[in-house]
Every structure is written in C-alpha cells, then in structure tokens.
N, C-alpha and C positions, 0 to 999 in steps of 0.2 A: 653256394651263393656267390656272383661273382663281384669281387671286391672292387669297390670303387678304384680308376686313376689319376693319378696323382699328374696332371699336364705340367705341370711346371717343371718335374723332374726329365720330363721324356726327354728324349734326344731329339734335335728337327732334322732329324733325315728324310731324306730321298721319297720311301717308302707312306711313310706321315703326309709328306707334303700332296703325295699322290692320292691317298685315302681323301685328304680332306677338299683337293679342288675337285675331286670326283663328286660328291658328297654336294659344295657347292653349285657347281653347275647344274646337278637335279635339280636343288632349291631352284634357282633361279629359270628355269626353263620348264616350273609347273604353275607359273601363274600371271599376269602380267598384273596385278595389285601389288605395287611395287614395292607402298608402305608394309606392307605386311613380308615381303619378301625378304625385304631388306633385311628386316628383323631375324629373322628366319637366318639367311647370312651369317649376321655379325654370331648367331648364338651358338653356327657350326665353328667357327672361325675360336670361341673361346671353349669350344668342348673337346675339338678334333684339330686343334693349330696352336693349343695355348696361345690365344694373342685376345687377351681380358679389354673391357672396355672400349669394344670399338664402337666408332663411326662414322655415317657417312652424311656428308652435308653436298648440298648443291647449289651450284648459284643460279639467281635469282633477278633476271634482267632487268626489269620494274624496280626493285628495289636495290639494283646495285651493289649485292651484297650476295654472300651464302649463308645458305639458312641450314640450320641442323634437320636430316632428313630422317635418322634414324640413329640409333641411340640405344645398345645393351652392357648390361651389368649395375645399371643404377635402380634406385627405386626408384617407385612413380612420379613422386612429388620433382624430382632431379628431372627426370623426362620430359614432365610436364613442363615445368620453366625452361630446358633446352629449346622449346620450339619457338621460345619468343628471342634467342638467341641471336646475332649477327656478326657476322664475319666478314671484313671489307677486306678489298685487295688491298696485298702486304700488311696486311693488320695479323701481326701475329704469327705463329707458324704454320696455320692454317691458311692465311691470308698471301706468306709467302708461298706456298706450294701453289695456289692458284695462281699467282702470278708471274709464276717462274715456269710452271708446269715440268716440275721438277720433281721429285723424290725427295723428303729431308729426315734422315736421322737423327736422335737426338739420342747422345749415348747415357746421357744421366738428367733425366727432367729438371732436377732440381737448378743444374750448370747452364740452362741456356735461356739469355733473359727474354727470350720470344716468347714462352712459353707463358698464355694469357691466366690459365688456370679459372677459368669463366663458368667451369662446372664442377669444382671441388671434387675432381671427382679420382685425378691420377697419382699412384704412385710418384712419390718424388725422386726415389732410390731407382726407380727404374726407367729403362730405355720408351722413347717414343717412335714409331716410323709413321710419317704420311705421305702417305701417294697419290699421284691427281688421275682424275678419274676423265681420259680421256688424253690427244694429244698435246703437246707441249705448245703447238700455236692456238690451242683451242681447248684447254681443261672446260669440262664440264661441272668439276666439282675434286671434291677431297676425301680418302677414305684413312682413317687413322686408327692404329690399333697399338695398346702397349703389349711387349711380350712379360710374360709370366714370371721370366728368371732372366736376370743380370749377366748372362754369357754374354757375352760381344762378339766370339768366334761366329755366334747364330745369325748375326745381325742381317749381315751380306745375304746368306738365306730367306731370312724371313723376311728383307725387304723385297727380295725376287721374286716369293710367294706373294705378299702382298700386291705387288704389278700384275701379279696373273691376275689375281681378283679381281684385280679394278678393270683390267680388259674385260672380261666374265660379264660387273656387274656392268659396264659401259652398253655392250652389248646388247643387254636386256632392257637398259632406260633407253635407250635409240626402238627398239622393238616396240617397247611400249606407248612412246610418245608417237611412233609410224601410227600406230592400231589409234590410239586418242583421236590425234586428228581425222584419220579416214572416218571415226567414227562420228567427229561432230561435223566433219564436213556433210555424212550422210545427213544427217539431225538435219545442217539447216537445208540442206535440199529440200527434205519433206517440210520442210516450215516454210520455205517457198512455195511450194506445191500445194499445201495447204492453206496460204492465204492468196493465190490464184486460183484456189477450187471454186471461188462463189462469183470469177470474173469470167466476161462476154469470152469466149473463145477467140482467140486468133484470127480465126480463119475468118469469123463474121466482121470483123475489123475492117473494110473497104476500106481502101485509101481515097483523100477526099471526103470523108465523114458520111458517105453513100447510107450508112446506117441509120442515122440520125435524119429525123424528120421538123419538114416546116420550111411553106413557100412565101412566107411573110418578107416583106423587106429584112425587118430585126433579124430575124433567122438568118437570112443571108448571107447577112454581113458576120454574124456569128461565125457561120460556119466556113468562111474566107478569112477571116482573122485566126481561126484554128489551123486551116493550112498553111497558113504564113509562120506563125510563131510556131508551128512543130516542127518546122527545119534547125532551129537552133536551138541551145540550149537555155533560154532565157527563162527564168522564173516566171508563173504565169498565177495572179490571184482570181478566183472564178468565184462573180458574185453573182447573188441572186437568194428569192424568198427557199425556203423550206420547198423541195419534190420540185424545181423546179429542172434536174439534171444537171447538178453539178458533177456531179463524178461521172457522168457520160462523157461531159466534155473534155473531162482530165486521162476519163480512157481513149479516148479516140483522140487526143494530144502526144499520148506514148503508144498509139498504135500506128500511129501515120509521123514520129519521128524516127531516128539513126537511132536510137533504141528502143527500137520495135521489137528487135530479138533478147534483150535484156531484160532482169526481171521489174516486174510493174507492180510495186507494195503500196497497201493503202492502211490508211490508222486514220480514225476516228479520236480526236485530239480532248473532243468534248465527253468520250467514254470512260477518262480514267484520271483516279485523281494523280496529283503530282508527282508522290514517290514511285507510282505503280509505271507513268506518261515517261518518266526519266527510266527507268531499267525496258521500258518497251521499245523506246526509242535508239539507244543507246547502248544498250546488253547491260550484262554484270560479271563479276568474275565469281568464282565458287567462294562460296562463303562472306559474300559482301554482305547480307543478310539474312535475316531468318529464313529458310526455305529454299536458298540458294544452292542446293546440293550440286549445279555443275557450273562450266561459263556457260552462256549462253549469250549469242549474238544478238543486235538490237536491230531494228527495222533498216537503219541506214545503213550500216555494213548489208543487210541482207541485197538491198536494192544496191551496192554498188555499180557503177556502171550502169544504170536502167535511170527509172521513174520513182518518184515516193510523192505520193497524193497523202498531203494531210487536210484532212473534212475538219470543218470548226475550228478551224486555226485560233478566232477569236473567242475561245472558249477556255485558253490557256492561261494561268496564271500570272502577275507580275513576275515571280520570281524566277520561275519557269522561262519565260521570253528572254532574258537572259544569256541564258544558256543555250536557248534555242539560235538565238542571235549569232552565236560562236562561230557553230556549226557551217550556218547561210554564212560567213561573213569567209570561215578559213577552213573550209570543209576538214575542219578535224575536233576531233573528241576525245574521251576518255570513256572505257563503261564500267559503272558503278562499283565501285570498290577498287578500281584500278588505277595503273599510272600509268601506261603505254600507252602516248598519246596515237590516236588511229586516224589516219588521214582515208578518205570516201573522193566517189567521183560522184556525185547523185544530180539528178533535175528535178528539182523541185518545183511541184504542183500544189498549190493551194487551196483551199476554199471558205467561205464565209456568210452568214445572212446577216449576221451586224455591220450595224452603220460604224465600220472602223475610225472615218473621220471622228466621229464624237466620242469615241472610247479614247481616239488619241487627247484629244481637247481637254476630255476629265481627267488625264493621266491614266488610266485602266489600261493601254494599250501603249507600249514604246513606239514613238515617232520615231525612231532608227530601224526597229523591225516592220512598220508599217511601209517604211520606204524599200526596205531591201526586198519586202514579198511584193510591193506593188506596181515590180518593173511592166507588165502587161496586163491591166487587168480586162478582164472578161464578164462584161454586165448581161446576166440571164435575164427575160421578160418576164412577169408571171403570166399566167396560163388566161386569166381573163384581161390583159393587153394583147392577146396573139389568138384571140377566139377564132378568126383566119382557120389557124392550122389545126382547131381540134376536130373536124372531117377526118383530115390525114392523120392527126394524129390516134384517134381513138379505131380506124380503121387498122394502124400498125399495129396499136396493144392488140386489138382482138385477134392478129397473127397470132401473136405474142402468145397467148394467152390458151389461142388452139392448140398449137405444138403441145404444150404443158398439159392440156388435156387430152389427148392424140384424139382430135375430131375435128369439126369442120365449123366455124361457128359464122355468122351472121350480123352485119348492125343496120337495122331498117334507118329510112331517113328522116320517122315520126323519132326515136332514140335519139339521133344528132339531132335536131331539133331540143327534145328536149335537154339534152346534153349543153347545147350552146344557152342556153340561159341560165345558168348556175352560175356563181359566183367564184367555186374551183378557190377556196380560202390552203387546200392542201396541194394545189398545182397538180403536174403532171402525175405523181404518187396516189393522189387522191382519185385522180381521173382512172386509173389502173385498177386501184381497190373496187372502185364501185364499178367498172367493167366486171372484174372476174365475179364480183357476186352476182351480175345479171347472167351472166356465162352458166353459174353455177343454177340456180332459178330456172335457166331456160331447157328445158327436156330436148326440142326440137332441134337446138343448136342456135335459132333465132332471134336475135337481142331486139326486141323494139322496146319501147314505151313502158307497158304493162312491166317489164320485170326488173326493169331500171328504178332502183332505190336510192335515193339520195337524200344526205341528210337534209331533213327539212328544217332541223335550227338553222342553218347556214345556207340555205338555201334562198338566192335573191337573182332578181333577174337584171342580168347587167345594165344598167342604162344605156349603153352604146349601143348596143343589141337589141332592145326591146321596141323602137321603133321600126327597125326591119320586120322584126315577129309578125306584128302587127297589121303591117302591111300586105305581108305576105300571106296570114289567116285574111285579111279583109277580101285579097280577089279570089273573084270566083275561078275554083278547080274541078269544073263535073270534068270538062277532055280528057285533063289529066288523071285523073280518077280513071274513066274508062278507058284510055290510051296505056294504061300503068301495066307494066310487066311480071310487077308483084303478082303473090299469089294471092288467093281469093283473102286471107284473114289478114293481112296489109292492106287491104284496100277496104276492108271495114273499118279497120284501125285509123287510118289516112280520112276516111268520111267524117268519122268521129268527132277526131283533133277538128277538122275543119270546121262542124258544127258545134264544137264548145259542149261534146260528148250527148244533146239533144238527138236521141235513138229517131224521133219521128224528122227531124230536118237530115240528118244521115242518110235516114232509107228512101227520102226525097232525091238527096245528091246519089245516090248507087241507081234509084228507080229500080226499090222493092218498097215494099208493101212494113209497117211498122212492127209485124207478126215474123214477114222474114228477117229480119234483122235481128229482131228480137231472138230468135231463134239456131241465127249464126254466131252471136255475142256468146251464146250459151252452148253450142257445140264444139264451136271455137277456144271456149277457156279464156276470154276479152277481160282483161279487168277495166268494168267503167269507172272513169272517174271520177266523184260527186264535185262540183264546181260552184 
C-alpha cells in the first residue's frame, strides 16, 4: 500500500518544482472553464508544491476592485463568503501586489500589518507569497499561496515557482477571454442576422423610395421628405393610424441613408413589459437576473453605427421614458446589472399611432422626450384619405403576393371597384389580408368581385367616393362592354355590376338571350350577388 506524503517535509527542489509545473500546465491547457480550472490548479499547487491555501483573484473594471476567483483548502461555507469578497488597489497585500505589479513576501503572517485576514483562513506562524498575475504595467490579478513549512531558504524558490504559474495561469485567461469574445461576437452576428431575417432585402431597397407606392399629392410629399431627412442623421417620429406603413417608411429611411450598410434593428416597444423592454434594449450582464446565464448585448449596442426603429414608441411606460430619454439625450447607457457605462452611435427611427400631444397634456408621456423624438415628424394618410392610390396600391400587393405563391395572379377592375368603397378601418394591412385571401379563393389566379371578401361589420362606403360610384354605374357602358379586352367571364361579371346583378338587363347589355347568361353564370362559377 503506498503510504501517503508528507509535503510539508519535502525539500522544494529543482526536480519537485518540475513535476509539479508539468502537472500544471496539463491542468490548465484541458479546458477553457476557467472556474473550474483554476480549482484544479490551486489543488495541484497544495498536493504536488506544498503551497496550502491558495488563490487567485482578479480585477474587476466595473467594480474597481479584485474579486476572489478561486479559492482551495477552505470549506464551503469560507468559499461561499470569499466570492462576496473585495480587494481595492493598495488595500492590503493583495491590493498592494496589484498595484505595484510586484511579487511580495511575507516572511511570518503574523509580522506584517498588511495582512487583512478577511478569510480566517492563514497560518499566522507561516510565510505568505503573492504574485501578480500578469505585467508589472498591467497586473491582471493576484495569485497567493502559503507554504507548508517555515524554511525561509525555500522562499526565493517558491516565489520563482509561484511566477511561473502566474505566467501559465495568465496565458490561459487571455486564451480564454480571446475564445469568450469571438464567441459572443459570433452570438450577436447571428442575432443581427436574425432580426434582419424577416426585413425587405437590400437589394429591393431602390434609392428614392422607387419601392414604395402612391401618386397622390400626400404621397409625394411623403416620399420627398424621406429623401431629404435620410441624408442626415436626424431623429425622425413616423405617424399615422394602425397598417398604414410605418415601418416601410423607417426601412426605406435607412436604406436610402450613409447607413445603408450598417445594421437596421427594429423592436416593437408596445411587445414587452418594462423589465423584459429594459434588458431588450440595453443587454444584461450574466447573472443580473433570474435566467441570465450569459452577457448579452441590447438592441442599441447591436445597431451601433446603423438604424434602430422602435414601433409604439408611445406604448412605453412613464418610468421607462426616462431612461429611454438618457440614451436619445447622451447616447450612453449601462446594461442591466452593469456599471460600464457604454457609449452607441445609433439613428434613431420612431414610430407612433397615438395622439402624443394629449398623452403629453395628461402627463402620460414626457414633454422632454416628446420633443427630443419629434425633431421630423412624418404624418402617414390612412388608406381611405388616399383612395387615389388603392389601384396602384392593391396592383403592388398582388405582385406581392404572387412571388409568395410562385404564380401569376390577377385584379379585375369590377375588384378595384369594389375594393375603393370600403372604408379600409385596418389600412394598408387590412388591404393585404383580404387580397391574399381572394388570391387564395381564386383557382384561375383572377381576383375579381366574386372572391373578394370583406368584412362586412366594417364595411361602408366612403362618402367622398360614393358619388363618383354612382355616377359611374348611372352611364351607359354596352361599347365598353363590347370593346373590353377581358375575357368572356369579366365581361359577364362587368354586365352584372352594371345592372345591379338584374341576369335579364345584363343579357340585354351583352345581347344574349336571359337562358344564355343564365347559363354562362353557371359554367363560369359567377357568384351573384342578391341586392
């Protein structure tokens, strides 16, 4: 059986020292979990170096201080309270090796009054060495170990060994912290990447907003006031009701600015309550809260240098705007649980469908941040003020709309007809949804009338509109009828509407017979309409 040894007796020679930084450096070049390595370390260091009780702390930028990093021969409880421990420069003889980046001996604990004793934990009767872990204009941290036995001949030795370790373990926190960052700088790649998956491409980005549709005056000026304020970096508030393309106009604001190449983040401000809108915005560092197992970057730092569209600005809290205020005011922050304040280059894009004046009025909304987001604002029409451009507009979506179905799709001009007499309470959004379900409905690819479903609770027919309608049903169209290019079931369709869906004054206006009509309604697949 081989009998336990006795470390405290050995001699620190040559041979010893060479076992055990061998031994060492395995440890440390099988894992980059540092915590756990460390450990590993200090337990070679009192099995294979006689040097009891060591450890290693590290400073700590944010908090100004070194923090105990690891920590063997104590029991738990000792462990446990070491990590709420601090170490300021020159505070102690810990505090002096960091700030000397020095080596310091201590021949007899009990004799030198530096000595905090903040972990009950050393011989008094014996020698202390600590050595800083890294160079003398840039200690990293401090690794300290008592030896076993009162030689002093050893000291000079084991202080030497000592420095080799701390080079060893330096080594391997530089390795480790390289690997950290490449790895969260991958992380937020892909979280860039991921929250430009669900945005317009690039490429479809024209400059001049060539994208975006609407030959109305409003429109025009719209979209001239976009090319203007996307040359500079001016805050730009984008109002208007619910689907009426607000965040069109905030992508085509950073597609057509000098950070066109930079990333373009968007957040939904009204999606998340406060504590969730703060760590989303902002980041967190590990361990700020429950769940918090890494740092994690916030939207701002992600969009640095680019764009950051936040939707429902006025959906944000009082306490919250605050904070948010900071930001806009001194582009810098803190993220959640942290103290390194983090300075951003962002352009900030807004948006809103609240009447902010009167949120400011009741107090609900700070007249500081109302003024700071409200350097350009950008008032959107709703869709039934610019009935104009739903032609063009409902002609794009059904582009739109084809691509997504890989086919070829159709909108008769009985469809836009009925299309312009809606009231359009969901705007452009609304106008999209009940396109693709006629898209969806229509077999042939050809959206008219018949398969265009609109809600009929909200269905009204605009007053501005409804005497054109009218007018329009009143004159007589046989020419047009038989002049039409359509094919044969649009021009039954087209007779119909004109007769107020009356099968016998239709087959009048076509000149058939009430049998053939009747007959084409029913091969055709016509849904009449009862009126």
């Amino acid at each position: 059986m081989e009998e336990s040894i006795d470390t405290s007796q050995q001699v620190f020679n040559a041979e010893r020292q060479l076992n055990a930084l061998h031994r060492i450096s395995v440890i440390l070049s099988q894992s980059l979990n540092m915590e756990e390595t460390l450990q590993q370390m200090l337990c070679c260091l009192h099995e294979m170096a006689g040097m009891q009780f060591g450890m290693v702390t590290l400073y700590n930028d944010e908090r100004q201080a070194m923090l105990v990093q690891a920590l063997h021969g104590a029991n738990p409880e000792v462990i446990r309270d070491a990590s709420k421990i601090r170490y300021r420069i020159n505070e102690g003889i810990l505090g002096n090796v960091q700030a000397r980046g020095e080596s310091q001996v201590i021949a007899k604990v009990s004799q030198d009054p530096r000595f905090l004793d903040r972990l009950s934990l050393y011989d008094y009767d014996l020698p202390l060495i600590c050595v800083p872990l890294g160079s003398r204009s840039n200690p990293k941290g401090v690794l300290a170990a008592q030896p076993m036995n009162s030689n002093l001949n050893e000291l000079s030795a084991r202080t030497r060994f000592l420095e080799m370790v701390a080079n060893l373990i330096l080594n391997s926190l530089q390795l480790s912290t390289r690997v950290q960052q490449e790895k969260q700088e991958l992380q937020n790649h892909n979280e860039v990447l991921q929250l430009k998956a669900t945005q317009p491409p690039k490429a479809n980005m024209q400059p001049g907003v060539d994208f975006m549709v609407g030959h109305t005056a409003a429109m025009q000026q719209i979209f001239e006031a976009v090319k203007l304020v996307a040359k500079f970096d001016t805050t730009v508030l984008v109002r208007g009701e619910s689907g009426t393309g607000k965040e069109l106009i905030a992508t085509s604001i950073a597609a057509n600015s000098p950070r066109a190449n930079a990333p373009f983040i968007k957040l939904n401000c009204a999606a998340l309550p406060d504590n969730l809108l703060e760590s989303e915005l902002f980041g967190h560092e590990k361990g700020a809260f429950t769940g918090a197992v890494k740092m994690r970057k916030g939207r701002f730092e992600l969009a640095d240098g680019g764009t950051l569209f936040l939707d429902e600005i006025g959906e944000i809290s009082a306490s919250f705007q605050a904070k948010l205020l900071r930001v806009l005011q001194e582009g810098e922050f803190e993220r959640v649980g942290g103290h390194t304040t983090i300075k951003v280059d962002v352009r900030i894009v807004a948006a809103t469908n609240r009447p902010l004046e009167l949120d400011v009025r009741s107090g609900d909304f700070r007249e500081d941040l109302y003024y700071r987001l409200n350097v350009m604002p950008i008032h959107l029409p709703a869709l039934r003020d610019k009935l104009a451009d739903l032609p063009d507009l409902a002609r794009f979506l059904i582009n739109k709309i084809a691509k997504r179905q890989r086919r070829t799709l159709r909108i008769s001009e009985g469809a836009i007809r009925l299309l312009m007499g809606h009231n359009w309470p969901g705007n452009i959004r609304e106008l999209e949804n009940c396109l693709e379900r006629a898209a969806v409905m229509s077999e042939s690819g050809l959206i008219d009338r018949d398969v265009v479903m609109l809600n009929q609770s909200s269905m009204q027919l605009n007053s501005a509109v409804q005497p054109e309608m009218n007018q329009a049903v009143a004159q007589p169209m046989v020419a047009s009828i038989s002049e039409s290019a359509e094919d044969e079931r649009q021009r039954v369709i087209n007779a119909l509407e004109q007769s107020g869906w009356v099968q016998a004054k239709a087959a009048r206006l076509l000149g058939m017979s009430p049998r053939q009509i009747a007959y084409r309604i029913q091969t055709m697949n016509i849904h009449v309409r009862r009126i």
